[in-house]
N, CA, C and O atoms as CSV, one atom per row, in Angstrom:
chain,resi,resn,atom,element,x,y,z
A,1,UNK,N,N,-34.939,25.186,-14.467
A,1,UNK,CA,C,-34.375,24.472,-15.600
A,1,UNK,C,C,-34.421,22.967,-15.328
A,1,UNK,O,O,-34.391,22.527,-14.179
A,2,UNK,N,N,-34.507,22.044,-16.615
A,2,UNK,CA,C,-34.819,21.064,-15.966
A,2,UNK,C,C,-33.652,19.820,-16.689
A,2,UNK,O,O,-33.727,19.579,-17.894
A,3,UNK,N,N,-32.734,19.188,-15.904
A,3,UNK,CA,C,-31.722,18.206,-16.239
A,3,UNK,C,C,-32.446,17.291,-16.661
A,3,UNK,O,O,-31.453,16.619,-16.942
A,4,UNK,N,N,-33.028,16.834,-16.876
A,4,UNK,CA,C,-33.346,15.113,-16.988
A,4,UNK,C,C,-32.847,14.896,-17.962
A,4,UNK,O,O,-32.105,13.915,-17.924
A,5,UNK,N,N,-32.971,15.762,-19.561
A,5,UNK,CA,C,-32.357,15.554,-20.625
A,5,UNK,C,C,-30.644,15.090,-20.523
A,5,UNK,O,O,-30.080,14.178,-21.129
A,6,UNK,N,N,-30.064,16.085,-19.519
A,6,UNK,CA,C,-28.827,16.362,-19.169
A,6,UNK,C,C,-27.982,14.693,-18.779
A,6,UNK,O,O,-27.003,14.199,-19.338
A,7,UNK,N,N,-28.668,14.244,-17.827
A,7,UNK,CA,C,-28.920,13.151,-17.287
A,7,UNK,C,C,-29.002,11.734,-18.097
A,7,UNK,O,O,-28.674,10.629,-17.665
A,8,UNK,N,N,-29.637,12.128,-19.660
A,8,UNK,CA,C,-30.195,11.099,-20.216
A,8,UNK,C,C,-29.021,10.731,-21.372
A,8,UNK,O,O,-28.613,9.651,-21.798
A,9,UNK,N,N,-28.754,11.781,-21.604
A,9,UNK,CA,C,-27.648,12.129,-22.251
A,9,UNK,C,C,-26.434,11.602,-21.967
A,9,UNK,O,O,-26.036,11.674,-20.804
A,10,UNK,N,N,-25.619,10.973,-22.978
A,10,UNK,CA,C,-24.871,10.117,-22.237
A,10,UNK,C,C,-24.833,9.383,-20.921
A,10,UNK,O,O,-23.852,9.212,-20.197
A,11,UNK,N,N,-25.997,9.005,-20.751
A,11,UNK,CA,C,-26.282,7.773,-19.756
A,11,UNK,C,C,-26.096,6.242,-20.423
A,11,UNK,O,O,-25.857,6.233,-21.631
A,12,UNK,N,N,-26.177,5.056,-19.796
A,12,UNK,CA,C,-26.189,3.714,-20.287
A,12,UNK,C,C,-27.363,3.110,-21.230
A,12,UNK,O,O,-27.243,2.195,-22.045
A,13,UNK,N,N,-28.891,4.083,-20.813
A,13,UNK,CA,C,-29.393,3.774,-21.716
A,13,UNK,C,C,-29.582,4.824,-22.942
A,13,UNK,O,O,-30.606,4.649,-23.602
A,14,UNK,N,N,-28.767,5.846,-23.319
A,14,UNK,CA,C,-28.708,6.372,-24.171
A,14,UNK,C,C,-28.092,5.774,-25.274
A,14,UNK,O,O,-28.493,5.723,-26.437
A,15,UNK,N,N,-26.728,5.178,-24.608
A,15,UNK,CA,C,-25.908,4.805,-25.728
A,15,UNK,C,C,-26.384,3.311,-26.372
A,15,UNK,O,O,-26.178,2.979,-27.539
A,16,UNK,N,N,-27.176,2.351,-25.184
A,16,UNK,CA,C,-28.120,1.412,-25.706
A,16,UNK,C,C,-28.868,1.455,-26.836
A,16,UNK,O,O,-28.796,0.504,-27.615
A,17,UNK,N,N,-29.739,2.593,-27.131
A,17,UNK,CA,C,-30.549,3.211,-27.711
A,17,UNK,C,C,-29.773,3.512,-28.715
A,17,UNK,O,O,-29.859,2.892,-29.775
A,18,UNK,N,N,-28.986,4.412,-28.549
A,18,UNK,CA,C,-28.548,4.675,-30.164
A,18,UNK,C,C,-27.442,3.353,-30.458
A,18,UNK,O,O,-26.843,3.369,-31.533
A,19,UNK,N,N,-27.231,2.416,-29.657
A,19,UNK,CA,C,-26.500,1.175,-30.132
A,19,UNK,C,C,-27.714,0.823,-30.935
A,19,UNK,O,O,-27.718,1.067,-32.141
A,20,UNK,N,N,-28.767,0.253,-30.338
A,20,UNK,CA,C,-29.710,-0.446,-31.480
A,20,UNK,C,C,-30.129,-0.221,-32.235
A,20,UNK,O,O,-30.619,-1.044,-33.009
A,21,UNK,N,N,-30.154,1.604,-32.462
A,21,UNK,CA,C,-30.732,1.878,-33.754
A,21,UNK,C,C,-29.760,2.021,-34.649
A,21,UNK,O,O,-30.178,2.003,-35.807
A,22,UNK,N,N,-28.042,2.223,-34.468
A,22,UNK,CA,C,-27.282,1.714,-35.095
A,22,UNK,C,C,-27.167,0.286,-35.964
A,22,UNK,O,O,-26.787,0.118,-37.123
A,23,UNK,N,N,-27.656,-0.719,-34.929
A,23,UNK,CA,C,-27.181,-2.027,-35.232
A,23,UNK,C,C,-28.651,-2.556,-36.555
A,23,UNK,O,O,-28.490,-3.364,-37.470
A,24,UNK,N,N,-29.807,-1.888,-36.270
A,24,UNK,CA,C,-30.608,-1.843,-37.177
A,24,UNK,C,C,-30.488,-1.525,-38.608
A,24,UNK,O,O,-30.689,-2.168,-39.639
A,25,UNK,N,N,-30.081,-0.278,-38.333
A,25,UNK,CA,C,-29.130,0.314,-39.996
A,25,UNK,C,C,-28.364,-0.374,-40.261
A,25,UNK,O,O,-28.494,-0.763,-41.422
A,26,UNK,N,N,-27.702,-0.700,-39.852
A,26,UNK,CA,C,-26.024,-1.698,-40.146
A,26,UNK,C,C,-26.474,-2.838,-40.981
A,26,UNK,O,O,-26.154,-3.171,-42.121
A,27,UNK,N,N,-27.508,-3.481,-39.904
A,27,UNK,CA,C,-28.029,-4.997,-40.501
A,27,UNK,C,C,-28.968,-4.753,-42.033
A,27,UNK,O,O,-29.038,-5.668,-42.854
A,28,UNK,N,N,-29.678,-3.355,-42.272
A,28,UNK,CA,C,-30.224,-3.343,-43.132
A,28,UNK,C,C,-29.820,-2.910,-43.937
A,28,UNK,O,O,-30.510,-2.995,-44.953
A,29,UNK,N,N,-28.518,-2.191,-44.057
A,29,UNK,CA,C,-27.506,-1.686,-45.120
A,29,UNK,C,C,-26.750,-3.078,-45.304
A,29,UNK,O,O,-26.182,-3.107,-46.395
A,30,UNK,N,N,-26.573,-4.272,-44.531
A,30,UNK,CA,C,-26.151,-5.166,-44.931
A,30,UNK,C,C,-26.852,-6.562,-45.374
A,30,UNK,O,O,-26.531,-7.719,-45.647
A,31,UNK,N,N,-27.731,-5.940,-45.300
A,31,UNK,CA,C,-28.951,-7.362,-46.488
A,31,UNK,C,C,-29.849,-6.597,-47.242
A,31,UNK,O,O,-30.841,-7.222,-47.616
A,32,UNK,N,N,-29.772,-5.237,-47.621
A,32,UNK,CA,C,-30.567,-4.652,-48.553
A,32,UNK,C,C,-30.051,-3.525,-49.499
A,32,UNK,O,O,-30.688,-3.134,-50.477
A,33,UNK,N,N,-29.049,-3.127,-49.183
A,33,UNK,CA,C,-28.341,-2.066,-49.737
A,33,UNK,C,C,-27.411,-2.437,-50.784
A,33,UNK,O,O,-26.294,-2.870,-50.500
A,34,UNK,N,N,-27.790,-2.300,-51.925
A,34,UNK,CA,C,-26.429,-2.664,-52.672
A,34,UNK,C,C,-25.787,-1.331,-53.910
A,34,UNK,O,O,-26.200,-1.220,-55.064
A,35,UNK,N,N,-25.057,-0.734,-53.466
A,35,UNK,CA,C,-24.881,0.341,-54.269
A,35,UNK,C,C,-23.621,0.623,-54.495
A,35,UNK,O,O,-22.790,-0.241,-54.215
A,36,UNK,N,N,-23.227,1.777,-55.000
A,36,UNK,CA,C,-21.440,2.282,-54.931
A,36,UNK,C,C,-21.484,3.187,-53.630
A,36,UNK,O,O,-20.588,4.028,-53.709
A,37,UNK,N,N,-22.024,3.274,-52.767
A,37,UNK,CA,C,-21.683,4.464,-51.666
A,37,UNK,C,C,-22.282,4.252,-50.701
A,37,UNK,O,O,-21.335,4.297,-49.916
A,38,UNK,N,N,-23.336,3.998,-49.944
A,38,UNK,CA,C,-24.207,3.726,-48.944
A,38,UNK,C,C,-23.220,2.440,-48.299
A,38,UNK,O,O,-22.510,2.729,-47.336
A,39,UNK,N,N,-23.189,1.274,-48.743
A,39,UNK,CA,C,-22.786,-0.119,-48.577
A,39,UNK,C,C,-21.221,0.102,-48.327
A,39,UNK,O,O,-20.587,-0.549,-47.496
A,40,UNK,N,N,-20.934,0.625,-48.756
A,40,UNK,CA,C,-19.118,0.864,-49.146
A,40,UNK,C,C,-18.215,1.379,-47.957
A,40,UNK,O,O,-17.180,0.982,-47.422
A,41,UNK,N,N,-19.114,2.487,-47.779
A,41,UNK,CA,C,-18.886,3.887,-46.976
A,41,UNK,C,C,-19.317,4.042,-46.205
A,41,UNK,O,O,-18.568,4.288,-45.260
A,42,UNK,N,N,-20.245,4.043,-46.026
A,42,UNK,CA,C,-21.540,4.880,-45.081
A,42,UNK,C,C,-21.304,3.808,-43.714
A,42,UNK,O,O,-20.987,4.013,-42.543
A,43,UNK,N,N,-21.658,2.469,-44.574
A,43,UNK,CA,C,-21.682,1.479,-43.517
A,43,UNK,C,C,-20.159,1.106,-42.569
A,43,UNK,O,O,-19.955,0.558,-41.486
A,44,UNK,N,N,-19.609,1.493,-43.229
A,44,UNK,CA,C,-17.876,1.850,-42.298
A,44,UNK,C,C,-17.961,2.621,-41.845
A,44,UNK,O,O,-17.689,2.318,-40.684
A,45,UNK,N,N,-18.223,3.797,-41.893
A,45,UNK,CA,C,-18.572,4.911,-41.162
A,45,UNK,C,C,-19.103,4.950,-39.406
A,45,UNK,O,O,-18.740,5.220,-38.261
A,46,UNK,N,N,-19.996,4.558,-40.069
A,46,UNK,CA,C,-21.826,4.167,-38.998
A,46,UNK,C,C,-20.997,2.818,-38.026
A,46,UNK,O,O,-21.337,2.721,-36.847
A,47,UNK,N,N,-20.187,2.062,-38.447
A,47,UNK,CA,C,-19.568,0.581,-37.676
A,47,UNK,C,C,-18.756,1.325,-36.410
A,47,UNK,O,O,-19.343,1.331,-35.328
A,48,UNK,N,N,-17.845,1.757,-36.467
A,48,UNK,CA,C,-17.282,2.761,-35.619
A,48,UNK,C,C,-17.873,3.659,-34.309
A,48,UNK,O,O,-17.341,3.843,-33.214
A,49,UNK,N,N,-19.065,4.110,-34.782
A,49,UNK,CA,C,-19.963,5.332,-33.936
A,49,UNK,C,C,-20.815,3.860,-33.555
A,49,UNK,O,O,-21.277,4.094,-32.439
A,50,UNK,N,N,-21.280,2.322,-33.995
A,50,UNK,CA,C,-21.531,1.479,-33.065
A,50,UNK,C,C,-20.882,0.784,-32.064
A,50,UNK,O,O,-21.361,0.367,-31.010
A,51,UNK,N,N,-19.571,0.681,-32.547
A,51,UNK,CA,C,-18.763,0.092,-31.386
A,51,UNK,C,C,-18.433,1.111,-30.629
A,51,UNK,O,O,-17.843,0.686,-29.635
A,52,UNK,N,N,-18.528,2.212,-30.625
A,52,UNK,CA,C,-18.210,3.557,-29.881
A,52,UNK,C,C,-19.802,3.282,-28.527
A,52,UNK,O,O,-19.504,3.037,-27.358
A,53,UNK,N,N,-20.761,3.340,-28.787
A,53,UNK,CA,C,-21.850,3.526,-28.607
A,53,UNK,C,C,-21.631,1.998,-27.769
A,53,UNK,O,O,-21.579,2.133,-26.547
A,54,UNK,N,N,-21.509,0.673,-28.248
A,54,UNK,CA,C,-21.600,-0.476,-27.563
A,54,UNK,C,C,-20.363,-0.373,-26.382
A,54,UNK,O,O,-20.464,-1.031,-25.347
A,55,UNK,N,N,-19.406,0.352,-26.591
A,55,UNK,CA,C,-18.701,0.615,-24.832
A,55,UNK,C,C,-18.951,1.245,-24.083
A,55,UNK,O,O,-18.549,1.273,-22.919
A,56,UNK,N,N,-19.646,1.858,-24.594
A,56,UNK,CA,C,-20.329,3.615,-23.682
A,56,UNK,C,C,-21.072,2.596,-22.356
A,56,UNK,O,O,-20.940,2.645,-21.133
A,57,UNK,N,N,-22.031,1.533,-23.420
A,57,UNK,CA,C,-22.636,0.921,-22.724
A,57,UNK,C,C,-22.200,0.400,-21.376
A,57,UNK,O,O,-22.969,0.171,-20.442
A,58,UNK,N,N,-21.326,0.289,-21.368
A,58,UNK,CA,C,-20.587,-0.511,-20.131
A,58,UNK,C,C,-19.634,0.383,-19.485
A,58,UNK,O,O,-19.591,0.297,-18.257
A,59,UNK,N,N,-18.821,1.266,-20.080
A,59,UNK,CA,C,-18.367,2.685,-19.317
A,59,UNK,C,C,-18.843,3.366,-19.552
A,59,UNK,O,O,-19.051,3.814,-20.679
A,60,UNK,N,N,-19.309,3.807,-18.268
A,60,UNK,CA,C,-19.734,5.355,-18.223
A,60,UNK,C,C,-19.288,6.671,-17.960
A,60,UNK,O,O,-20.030,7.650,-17.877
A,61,UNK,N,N,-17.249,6.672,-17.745
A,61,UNK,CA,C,-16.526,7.580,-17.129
A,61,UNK,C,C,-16.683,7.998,-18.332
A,61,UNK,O,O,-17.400,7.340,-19.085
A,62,UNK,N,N,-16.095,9.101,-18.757
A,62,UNK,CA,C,-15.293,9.840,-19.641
A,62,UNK,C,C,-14.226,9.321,-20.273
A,62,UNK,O,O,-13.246,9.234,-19.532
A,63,UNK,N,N,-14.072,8.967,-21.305
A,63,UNK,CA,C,-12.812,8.470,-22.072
A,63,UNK,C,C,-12.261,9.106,-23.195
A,63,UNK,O,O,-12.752,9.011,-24.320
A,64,UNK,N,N,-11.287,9.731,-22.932
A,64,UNK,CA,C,-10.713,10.737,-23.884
A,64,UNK,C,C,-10.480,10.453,-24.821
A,64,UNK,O,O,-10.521,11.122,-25.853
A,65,UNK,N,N,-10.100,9.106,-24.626
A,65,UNK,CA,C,-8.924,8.514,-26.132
A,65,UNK,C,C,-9.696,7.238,-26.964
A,65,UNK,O,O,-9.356,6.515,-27.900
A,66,UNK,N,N,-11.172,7.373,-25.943
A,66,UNK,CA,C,-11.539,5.695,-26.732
A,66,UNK,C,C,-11.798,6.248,-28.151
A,66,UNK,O,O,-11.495,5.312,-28.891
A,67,UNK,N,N,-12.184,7.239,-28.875
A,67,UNK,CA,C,-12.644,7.072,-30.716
A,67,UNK,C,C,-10.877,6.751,-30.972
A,67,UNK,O,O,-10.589,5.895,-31.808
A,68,UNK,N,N,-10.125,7.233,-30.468
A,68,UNK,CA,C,-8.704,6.568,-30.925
A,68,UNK,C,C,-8.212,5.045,-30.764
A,68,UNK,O,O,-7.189,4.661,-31.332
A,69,UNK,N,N,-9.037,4.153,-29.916
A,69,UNK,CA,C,-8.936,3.029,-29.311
A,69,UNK,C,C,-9.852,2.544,-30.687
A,69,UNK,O,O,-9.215,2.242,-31.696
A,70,UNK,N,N,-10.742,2.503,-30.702
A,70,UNK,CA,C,-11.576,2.177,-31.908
A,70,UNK,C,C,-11.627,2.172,-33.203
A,70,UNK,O,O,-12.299,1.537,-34.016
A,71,UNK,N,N,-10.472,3.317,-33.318
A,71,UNK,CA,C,-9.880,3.366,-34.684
A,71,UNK,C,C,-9.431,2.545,-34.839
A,71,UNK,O,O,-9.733,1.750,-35.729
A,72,UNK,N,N,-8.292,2.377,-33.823
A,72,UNK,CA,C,-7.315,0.941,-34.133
A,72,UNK,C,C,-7.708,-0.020,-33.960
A,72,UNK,O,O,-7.011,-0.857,-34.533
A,73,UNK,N,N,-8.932,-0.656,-33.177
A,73,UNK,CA,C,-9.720,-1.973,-33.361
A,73,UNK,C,C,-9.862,-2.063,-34.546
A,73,UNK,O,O,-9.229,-2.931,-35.148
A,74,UNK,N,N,-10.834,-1.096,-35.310
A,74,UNK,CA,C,-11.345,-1.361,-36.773
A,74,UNK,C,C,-9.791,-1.457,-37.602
A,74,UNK,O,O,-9.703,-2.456,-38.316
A,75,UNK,N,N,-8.548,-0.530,-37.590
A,75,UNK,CA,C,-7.701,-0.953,-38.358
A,75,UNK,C,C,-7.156,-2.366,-38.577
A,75,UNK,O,O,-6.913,-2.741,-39.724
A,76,UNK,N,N,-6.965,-3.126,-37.572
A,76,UNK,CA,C,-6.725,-3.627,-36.874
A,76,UNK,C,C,-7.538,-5.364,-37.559
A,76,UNK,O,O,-7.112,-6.449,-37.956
A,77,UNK,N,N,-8.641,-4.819,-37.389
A,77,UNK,CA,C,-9.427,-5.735,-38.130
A,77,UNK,C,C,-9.707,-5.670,-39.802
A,77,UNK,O,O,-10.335,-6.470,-40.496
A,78,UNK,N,N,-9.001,-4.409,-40.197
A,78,UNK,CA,C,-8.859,-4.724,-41.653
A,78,UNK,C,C,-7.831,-5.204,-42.281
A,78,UNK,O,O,-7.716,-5.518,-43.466
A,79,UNK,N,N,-6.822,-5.257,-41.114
A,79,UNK,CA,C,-5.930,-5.572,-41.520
A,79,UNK,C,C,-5.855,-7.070,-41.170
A,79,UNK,O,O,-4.957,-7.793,-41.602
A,80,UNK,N,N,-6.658,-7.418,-40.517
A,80,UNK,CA,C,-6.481,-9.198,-40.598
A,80,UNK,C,C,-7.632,-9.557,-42.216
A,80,UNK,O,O,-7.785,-10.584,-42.877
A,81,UNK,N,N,-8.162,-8.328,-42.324
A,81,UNK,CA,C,-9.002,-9.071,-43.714
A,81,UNK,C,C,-7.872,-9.027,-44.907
A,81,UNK,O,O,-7.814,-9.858,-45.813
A,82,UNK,N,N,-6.989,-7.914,-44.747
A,82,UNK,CA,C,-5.728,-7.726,-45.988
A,82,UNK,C,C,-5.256,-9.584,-45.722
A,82,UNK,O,O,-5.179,-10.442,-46.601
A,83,UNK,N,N,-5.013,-9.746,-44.278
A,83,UNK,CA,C,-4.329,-11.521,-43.982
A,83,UNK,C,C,-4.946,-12.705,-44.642
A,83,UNK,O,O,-4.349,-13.756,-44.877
A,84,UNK,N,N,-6.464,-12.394,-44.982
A,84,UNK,CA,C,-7.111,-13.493,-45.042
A,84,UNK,C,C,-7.782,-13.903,-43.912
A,84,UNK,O,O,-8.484,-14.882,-44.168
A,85,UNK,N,N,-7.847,-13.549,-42.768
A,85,UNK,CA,C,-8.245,-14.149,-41.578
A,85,UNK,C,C,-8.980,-15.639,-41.921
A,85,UNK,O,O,-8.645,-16.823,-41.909
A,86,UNK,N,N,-10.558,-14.601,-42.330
A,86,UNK,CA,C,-11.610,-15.866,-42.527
A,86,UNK,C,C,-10.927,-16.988,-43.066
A,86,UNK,O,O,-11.066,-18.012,-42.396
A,87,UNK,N,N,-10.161,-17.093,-44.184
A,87,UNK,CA,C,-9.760,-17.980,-44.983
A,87,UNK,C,C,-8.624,-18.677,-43.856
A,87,UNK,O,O,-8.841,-19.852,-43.561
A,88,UNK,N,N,-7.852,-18.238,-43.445
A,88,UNK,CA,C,-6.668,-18.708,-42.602
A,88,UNK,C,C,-7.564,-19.720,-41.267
A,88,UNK,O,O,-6.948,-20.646,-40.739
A,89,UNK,N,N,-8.847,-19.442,-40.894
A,89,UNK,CA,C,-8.982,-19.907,-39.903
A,89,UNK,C,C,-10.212,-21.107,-40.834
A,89,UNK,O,O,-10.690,-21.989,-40.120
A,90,UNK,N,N,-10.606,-21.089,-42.182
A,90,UNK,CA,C,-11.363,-22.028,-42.550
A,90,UNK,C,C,-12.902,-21.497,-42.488
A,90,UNK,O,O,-13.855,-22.272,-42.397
A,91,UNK,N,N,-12.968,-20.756,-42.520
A,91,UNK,CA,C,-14.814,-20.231,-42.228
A,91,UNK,C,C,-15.102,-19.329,-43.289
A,91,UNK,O,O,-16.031,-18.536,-43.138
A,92,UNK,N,N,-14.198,-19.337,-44.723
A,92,UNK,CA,C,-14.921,-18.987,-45.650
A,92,UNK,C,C,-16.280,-19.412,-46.380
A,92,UNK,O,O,-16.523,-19.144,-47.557
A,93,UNK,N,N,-16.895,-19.917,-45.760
A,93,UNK,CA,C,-17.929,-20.669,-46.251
A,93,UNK,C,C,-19.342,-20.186,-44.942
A,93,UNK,O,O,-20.570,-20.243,-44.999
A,94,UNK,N,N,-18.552,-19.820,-44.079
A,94,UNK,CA,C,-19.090,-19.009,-42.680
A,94,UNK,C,C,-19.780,-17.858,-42.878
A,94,UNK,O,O,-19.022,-16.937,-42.574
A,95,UNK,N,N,-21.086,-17.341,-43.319
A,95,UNK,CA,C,-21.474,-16.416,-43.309
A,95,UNK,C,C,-21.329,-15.071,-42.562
A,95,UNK,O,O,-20.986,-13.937,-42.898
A,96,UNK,N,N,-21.678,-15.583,-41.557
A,96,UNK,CA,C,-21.426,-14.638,-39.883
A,96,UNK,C,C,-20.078,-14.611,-40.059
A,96,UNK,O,O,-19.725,-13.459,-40.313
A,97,UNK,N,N,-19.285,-15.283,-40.037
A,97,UNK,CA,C,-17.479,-15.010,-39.625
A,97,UNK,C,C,-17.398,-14.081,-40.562
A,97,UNK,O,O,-16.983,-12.972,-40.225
A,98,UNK,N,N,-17.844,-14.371,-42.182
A,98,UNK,CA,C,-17.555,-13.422,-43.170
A,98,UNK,C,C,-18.029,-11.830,-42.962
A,98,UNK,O,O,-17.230,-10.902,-43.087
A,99,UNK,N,N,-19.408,-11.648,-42.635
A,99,UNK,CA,C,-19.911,-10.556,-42.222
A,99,UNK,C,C,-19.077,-10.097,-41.181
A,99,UNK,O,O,-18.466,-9.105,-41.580
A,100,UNK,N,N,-18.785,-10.395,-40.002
A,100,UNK,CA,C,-18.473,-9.830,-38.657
A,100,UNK,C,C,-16.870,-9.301,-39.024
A,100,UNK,O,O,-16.487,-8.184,-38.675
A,101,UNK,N,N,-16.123,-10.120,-39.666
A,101,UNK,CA,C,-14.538,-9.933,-39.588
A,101,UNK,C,C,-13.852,-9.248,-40.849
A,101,UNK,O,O,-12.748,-8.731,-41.019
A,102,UNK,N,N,-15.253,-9.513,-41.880
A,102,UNK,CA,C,-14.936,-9.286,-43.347
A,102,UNK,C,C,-13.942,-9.918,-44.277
A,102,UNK,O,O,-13.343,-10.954,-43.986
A,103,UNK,N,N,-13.829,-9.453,-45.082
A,103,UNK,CA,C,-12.839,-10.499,-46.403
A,103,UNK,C,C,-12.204,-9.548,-47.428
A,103,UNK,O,O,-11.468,-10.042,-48.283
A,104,UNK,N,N,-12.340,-8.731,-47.420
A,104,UNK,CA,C,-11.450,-7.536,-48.446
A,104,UNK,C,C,-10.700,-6.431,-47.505
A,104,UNK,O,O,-11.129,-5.827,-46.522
A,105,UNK,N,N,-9.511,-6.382,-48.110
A,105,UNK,CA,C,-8.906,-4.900,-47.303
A,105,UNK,C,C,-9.234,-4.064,-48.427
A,105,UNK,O,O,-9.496,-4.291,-49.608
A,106,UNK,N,N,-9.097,-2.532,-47.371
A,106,UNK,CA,C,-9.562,-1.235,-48.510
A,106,UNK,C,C,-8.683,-0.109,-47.757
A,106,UNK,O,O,-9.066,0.247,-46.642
A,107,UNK,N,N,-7.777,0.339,-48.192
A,107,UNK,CA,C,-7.553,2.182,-47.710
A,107,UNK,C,C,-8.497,2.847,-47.703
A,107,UNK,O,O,-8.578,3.891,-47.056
A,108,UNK,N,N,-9.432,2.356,-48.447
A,108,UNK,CA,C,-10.872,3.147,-48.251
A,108,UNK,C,C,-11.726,3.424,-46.977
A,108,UNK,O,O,-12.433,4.390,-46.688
A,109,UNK,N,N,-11.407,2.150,-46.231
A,109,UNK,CA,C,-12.312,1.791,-45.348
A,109,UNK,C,C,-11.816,2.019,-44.280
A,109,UNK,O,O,-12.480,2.279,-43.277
A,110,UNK,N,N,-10.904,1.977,-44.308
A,110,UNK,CA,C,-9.692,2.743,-42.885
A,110,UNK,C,C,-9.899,4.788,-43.022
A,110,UNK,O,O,-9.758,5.587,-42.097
A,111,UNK,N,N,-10.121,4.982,-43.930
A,111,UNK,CA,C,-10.307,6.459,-44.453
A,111,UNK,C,C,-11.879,6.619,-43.520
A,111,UNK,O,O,-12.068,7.464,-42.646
A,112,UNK,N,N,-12.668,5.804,-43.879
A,112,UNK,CA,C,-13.947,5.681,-43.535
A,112,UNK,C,C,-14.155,5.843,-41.951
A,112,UNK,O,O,-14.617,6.839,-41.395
A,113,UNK,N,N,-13.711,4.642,-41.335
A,113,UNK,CA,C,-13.440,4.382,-40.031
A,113,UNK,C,C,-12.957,6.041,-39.359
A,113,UNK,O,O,-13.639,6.649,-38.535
A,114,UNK,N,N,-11.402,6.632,-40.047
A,114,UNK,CA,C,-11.582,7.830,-39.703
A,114,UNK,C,C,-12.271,8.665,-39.599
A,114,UNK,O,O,-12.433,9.385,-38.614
A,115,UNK,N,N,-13.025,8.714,-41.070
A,115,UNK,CA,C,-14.416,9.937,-40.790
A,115,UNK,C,C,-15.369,9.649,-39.775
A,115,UNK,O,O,-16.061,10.548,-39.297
A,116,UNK,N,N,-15.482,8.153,-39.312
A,116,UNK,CA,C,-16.416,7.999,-38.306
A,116,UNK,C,C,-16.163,8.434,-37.098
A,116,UNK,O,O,-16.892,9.046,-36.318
A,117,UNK,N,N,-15.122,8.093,-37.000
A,117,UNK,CA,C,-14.532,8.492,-35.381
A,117,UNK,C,C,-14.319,10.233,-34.975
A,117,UNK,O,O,-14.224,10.751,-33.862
A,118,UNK,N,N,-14.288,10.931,-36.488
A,118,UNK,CA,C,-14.055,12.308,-35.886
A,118,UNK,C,C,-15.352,12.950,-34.808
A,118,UNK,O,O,-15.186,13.629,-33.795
A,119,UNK,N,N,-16.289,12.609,-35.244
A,119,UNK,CA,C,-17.451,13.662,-34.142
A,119,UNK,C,C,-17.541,12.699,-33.106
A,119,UNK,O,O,-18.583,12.747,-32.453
A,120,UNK,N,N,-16.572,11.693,-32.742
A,120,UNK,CA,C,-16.884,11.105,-31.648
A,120,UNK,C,C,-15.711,11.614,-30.560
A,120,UNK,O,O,-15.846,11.422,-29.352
A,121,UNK,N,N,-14.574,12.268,-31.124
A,121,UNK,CA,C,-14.109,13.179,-30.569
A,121,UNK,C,C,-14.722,14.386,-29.728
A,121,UNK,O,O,-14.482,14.869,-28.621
A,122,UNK,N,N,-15.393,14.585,-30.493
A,122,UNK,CA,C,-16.112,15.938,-29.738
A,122,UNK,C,C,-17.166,15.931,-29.252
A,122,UNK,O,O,-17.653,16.971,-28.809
A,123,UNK,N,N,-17.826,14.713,-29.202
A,123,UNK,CA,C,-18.743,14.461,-28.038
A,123,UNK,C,C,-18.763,15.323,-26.929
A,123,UNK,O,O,-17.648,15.765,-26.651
A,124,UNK,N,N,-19.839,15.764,-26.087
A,124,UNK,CA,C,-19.724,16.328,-24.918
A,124,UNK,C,C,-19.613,15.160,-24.091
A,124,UNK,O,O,-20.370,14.194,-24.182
A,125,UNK,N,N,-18.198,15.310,-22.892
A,125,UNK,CA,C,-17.815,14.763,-21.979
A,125,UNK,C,C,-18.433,14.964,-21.086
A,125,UNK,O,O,-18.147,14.443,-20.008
């Protein structure tokens, strides 16, 4: 029988790999996508399973609780968009600040964030 797959699998450059092909979709759902559901949803979704994927990168133990750690980053950060952040710190006019931190709160998107994080629960450890 042969591990290498085993091996590759959740390794550092696995989660690299599916970081970038994450961050590809992301960027192209966010300069080409404009719809009621793909853009809305999908891309909250998919944000989550990247920042999941961009720590993997750097730990490689087992972490039980990080899709729960990540939830609350992303809450966390919608809830400084409910604050105004961008606006509070002056970089509404900031493209990147706007993209990265966002500018609308949504129950939606916290709903979203959840659905993302569930199969990252059950990842094989």
């Amino acid at each position: 029988m042969d591990n290498r797959n085993d091996t590759f699998i959740g390794s550092r450059w696995f989660y690299a790999i599916c970081f970038a092909g994450l961050f590809v979709v992301e960027t192209l759902i966010a300069l080409f996508v404009r719809d009621a559901f793909i853009r809305p949803y999908m891309g909250d979704v998919l944000v989550v399973i990247l920042v999941y994927c961009f720590v993997r990168m750097f730990i490689t133990r087992p972490l039980r609780w990080l899709p729960l750690w990540i939830f609350l980053f992303a809450c966390c950060i919608e809830t400084l968009q409910y604050l105004q952040l961008v606006t509070l710190l002056g970089l509404q006019n900031c493209t990147l600040a706007r993209v990265v931190l966002g500018t609308s709160f949504s129950w939606w998107d916290i709903v979203c964030y959840a659905v993302g994080c569930l199969p990252l629960l059950f990842i094989r450890r």
